[in-house]
N, C-alpha and C positions, 0 to 999 in steps of 0.2 A: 463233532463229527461232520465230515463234509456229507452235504447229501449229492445224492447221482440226479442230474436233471438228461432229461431223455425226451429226445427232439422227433416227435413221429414224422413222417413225410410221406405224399404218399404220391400218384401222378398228380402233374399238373393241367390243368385243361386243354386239348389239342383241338383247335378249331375243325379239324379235318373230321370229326364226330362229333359232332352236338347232339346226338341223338340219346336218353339213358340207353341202350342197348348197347354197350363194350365189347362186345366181343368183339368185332372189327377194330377197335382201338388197340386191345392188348394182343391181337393177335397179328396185326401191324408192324406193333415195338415187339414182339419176341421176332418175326423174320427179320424186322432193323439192326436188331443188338447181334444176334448170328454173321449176318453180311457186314457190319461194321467190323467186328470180331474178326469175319475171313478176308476180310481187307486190310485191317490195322494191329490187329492184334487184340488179346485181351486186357493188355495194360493201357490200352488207348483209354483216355480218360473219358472222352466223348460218347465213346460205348455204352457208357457205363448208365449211363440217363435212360437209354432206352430199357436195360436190366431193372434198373427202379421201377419202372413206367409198367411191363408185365409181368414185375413178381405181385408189383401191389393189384394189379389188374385180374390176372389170370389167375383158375383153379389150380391148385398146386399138381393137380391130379393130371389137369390137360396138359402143363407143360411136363412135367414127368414124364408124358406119353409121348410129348413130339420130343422130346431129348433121346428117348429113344428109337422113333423112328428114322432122328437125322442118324444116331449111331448105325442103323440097323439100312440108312441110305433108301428108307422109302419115306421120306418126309413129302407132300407133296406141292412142296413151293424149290424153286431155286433161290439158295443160299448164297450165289453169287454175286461178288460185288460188283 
């Protein structure tokens, strides 16, 4: 039997935070990956780093909440590229 090897990854370090305290880091890459997104699309591969970058980072809870407030159009950042 072949075994499954399974590659965890998680963000890579962003100079722009050297601090332990992430929240600014992940909350960074979810407004990056959105404006990449409404710039390029979601198949843009590049996008895609930043989506690694705040699922591994952020509470599943918080971005859940800002997924809804972008639907709901009270997010309070501009999403524009």
């Amino acid at each position: 039997m072949a075994e499954n090897t399974y590659v965890l990854q998680t963000a890579g370090f962003d100079a722009r935070f050297p601090n332990q305290n992430q929240t600014k880091h992940w909350s960074q890459n979810f407004v990056d990956y959105h404006k990449c997104v409404n710039a390029k699309g979601e198949d843009f591969a590049p996008c895609q780093q930043f989506k690694k970058a705040f699922r591994a980072l952020c509470p599943n809870e918080w971005a859940a909440k800002w997924e809804e407030q972008i639907e709901a159009g009270t997010f309070p950042a501009s999403l524009k590229p």
